[in-house]
N, C-alpha and C positions, 0 to 999 in steps of 0.2 A: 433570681429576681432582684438581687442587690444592687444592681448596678443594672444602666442603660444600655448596654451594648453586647455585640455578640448574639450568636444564634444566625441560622442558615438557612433560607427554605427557597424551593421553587416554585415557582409558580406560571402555570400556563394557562390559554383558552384551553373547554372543551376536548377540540377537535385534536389538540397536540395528546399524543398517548405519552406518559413520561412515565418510565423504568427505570426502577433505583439499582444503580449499579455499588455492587458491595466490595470496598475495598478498606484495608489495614487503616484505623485512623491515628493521624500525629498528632503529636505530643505539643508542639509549637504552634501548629493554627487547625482551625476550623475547615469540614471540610466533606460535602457534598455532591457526588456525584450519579448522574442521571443518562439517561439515553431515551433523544427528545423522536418522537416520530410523526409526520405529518404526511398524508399522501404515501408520495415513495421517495421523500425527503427524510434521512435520518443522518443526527449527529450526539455527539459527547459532550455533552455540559460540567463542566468541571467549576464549582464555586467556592470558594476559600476567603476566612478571615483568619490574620493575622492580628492578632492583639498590638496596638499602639503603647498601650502599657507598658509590654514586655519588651527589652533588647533584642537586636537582630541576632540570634547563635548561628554557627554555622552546619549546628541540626535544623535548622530551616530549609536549610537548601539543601542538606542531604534528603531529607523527606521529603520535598518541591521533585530532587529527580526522580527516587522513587514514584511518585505518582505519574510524573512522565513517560518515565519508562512503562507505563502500564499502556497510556493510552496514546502517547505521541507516532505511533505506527499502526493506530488503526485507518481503514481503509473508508472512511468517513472524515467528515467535518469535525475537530475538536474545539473546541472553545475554552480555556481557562480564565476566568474572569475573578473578580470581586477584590476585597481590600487590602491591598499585601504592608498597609501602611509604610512606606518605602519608597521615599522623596525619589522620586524617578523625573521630576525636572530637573533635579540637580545632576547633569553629568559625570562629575568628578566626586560622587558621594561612592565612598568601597562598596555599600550594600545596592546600592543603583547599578553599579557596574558589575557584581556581581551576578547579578539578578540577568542583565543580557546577553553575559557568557553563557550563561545556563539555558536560556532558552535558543540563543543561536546553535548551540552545540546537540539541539534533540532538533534544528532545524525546522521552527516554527519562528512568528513575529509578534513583536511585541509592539504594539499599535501605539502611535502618537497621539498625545493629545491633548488640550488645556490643562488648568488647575483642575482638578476634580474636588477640592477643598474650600468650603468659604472661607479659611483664614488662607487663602493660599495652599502653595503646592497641588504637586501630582501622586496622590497615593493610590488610586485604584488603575485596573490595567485590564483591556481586554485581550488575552495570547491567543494566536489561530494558527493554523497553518499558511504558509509562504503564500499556498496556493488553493488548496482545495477548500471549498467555502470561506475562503478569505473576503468580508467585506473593503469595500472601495476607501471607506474613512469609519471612525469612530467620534460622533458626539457628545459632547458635554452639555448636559440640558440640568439647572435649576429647577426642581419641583418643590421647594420650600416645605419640603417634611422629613431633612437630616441635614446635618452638616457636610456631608457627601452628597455632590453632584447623582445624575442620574448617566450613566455611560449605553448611549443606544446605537444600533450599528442595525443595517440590512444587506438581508442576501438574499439571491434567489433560490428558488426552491426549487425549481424547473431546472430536468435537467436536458441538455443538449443531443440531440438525439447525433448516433455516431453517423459518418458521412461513409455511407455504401460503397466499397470499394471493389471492381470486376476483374476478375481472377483469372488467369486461365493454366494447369497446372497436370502434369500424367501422373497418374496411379503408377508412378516407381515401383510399390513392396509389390505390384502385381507380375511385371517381369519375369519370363521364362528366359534366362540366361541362355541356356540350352538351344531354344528355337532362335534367338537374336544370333546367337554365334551362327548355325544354321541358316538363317536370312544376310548377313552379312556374307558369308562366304561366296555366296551366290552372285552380289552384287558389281559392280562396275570398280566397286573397290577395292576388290581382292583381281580384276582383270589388269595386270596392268600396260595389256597391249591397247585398250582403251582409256588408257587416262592422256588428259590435253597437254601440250607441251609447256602452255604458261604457268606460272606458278598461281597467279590470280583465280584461273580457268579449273586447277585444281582446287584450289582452296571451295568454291563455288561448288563442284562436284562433290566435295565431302561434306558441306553442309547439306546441300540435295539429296542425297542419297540416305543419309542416315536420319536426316527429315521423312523422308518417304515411308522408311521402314518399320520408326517408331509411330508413323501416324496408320500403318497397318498393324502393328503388335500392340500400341498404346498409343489408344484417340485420345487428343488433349481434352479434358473435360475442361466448359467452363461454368462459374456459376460467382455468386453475390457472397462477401466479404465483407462485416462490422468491423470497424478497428476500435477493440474497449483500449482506451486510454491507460494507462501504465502508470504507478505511483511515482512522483520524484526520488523517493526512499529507495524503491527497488532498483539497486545496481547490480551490476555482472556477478556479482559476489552473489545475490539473492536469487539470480537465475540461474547460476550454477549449481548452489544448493538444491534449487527446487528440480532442475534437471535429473541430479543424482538420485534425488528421493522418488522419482518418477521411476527413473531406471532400475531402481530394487526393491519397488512393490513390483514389477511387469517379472521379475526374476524371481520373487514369492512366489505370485499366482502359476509361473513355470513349472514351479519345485512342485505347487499342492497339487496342479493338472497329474503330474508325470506320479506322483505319491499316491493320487484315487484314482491312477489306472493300471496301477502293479500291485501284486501281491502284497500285505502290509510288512515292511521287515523296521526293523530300529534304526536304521540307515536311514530307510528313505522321511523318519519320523522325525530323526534327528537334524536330518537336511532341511529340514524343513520349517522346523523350533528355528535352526539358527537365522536362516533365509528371512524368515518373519522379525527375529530380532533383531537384527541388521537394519530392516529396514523399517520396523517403528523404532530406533535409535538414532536413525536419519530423519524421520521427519518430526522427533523433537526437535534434531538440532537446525533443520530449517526452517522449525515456529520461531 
């Protein structure tokens, strides 16, 4: 209570439910984190002071990614706001420019915008992602009860509902190899005192005929298709991993089916330990 400054709190209407999210606290700033819900709108409030008094260290910004790294890849709206005191209108300031490698580099934006200072300068900031609940601009509004602007931004809460997409696609894993080789044999295309002389007339016969055959062994089903949207985060890397880890839980569940339907021996006990850790050591490594 010795001093004016510092301290953190959030504050919402009512209807917003807000969940304090418990994370490691730094040593260099202040530092509050929540999880806001409204409807079936939810995001990540992340609020931080940086002491003015104190020099910029460059454990600031190791603790800044730390906290990033926690939250910069969830699958929600993150918001990092509040006072990192750190002339961010000055371009060519090292701690300015430090400040939007770091946030470039976890692939979020660091919003433009006035003084947020009545003596001047830009020291607070609000960071979000590129895209996903990114507002359109950030405000600077004067409530004349701090020296610090007021920084206010809107988003919708609403979300877009996915545009239904019609499918039409055969039950491949249903396939009786066996009866296709069998229907095939039989066909105009194993005769080939019956095939056309033109190459075109052929080409036309082999899509017809093996049309024909799978629309007797397998009816195309169709049916309605949501497309959920995809992170920008998740690249080929991320769905490789998540493929793999798919593929060796199906290879567990194989191992336990084939282990509770024989006799118990230490083989099939042991096949089965490893099977399982194999593949909850995949799907850490694809959190």
């Amino acid at each position: 209570m010795a001093v004016n400054h510092g301290g953190i709190v959030v504050v919402a209407t009512a209807s917003v439910i807000l969940s304090p999210i418990v994370v490691d606290q730094p040593t260099t700033f202040e530092l509050v984190c929540v999880r806001a819900v409204i409807g079936s709108f939810a995001a990540i409030v992340v609020v931080l002071y940086r002491p003015g008094s104190e020099a910029v260290q460059q454990k600031f910004y190791d603790e800044l990614a730390a906290v990033l790294d926690r939250f910069a890849t969830y699958q929600m709206p993150i918001y990092v706001v509040g006072d990192f005191n750190i002339r961010l209108d000055r371009r060519e300031d090292p701690h300015a420019v430090q400040l939007r490698l770091l946030v470039d580099c976890y692939g979020l934006l660091l919003h433009a915008t006035g003084p947020t200072h009545q003596l001047g300068g830009t020291l607070d900031a609000v960071i979000t992602h590129d895209k996903i609940g990114s507002p359109a601009r950030v405000t600077v509004e004067d409530v004349g009860l701090s020296d610090h602007s007021l920084l206010r931004w809107e988003v919708s809460i609403t979300r877009d509902s996915p545009t239904p997409v019609a499918v039409c696609s055969r039950p491949w894993r249903h396939l009786d190899l066996e009866q296709f080789r069998s229907a095939l044999s039989t066909s105009r295309l194993c005769q080939p005192d019956a095939w056309p002389v033109d190459v075109d007339d052929m080409a036309a016969l082999y899509d017809a005929e093996l049309i024909s055959l799978l629309d007797q062994l397998l009816p195309t089903r169709y049916f309605t298709r949501r497309a959920r949207p995809s992170d920008p985060w998740f690249d080929k890397e991320c769905r490789d991993a998540k493929r793999l880890t798919r593929r060796l839980e199906r290879a567990y569940a194989s191992v336990s089916r084939r282990s509770a339907g024989s006799p118990a021996t230490s083989a099939a006990a042991a096949e089965a330990a490893a099977a399982k850790s194999t593949w909850y050591n995949q799907r850490r490594l694809y959190r």
